[in-house]
N, C-alpha and C positions, 0 to 999 in steps of 0.2 A: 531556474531553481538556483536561489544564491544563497552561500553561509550569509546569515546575521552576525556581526559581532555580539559579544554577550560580555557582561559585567554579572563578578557576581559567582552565585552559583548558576552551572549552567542549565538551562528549562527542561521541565518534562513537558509531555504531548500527551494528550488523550484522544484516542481515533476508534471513532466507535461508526461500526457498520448496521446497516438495515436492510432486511428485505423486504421488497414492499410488493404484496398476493395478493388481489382477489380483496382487497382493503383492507387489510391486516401486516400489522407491521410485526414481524421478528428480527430478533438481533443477532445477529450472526456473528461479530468481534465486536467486543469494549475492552480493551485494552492502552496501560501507560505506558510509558518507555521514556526511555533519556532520546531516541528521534527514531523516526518513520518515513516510508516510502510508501503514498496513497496512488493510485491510476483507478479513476471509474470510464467505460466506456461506451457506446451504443455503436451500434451499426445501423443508418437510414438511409437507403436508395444506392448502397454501394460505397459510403463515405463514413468512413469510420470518425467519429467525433471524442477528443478524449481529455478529461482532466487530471491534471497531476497535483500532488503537493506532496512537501517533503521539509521535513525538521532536523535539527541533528546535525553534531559534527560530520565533515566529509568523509573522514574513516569512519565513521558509524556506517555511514548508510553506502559508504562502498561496501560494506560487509554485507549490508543488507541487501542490497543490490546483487550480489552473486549467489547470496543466498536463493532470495527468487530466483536466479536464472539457475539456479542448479536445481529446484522443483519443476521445472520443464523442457529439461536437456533430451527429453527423451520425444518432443512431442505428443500430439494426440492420442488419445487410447494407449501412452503408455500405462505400466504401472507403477511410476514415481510417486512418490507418495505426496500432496498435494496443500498439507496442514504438517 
């Protein structure tokens, strides 16, 4: 995950999520932002497989970055609030 140099004004992101049921797709986040921090994962045979991507100046998404980790400081079944 590297800063891009940027000219200019600097970019927005649009990062839109899907749920995909039963073959039916809902949207779960469409949202812009000046930058983002994405992680999709799966778990198969024990081996966790996982992709990242991420936009945004480095103090943006340090922010963002504590952010998420402070929605689950508490672990499982806590009651952190999670959105």
């Amino acid at each position: 995950m590297t800063d891009r140099p940027h000219r200019g004004r600097p970019p927005r992101y649009r990062v839109v999520v899907h749920e995909l049921r039963d073959g039916r797709q809902t949207t779960i986040m469409d949202a812009s932002a000046n930058g983002f921090i994405a992680a999709a994962a799966s778990i198969r045979d024990g081996e966790m497989q996982v992709a990242l991507g991420d936009g945004g100046d480095y103090e943006l998404k340090a922010h963002i970055a504590l952010f998420i980790a402070g929605q689950y400081d508490d672990g499982p079944g806590s009651s952190a609030p999670t959105r």
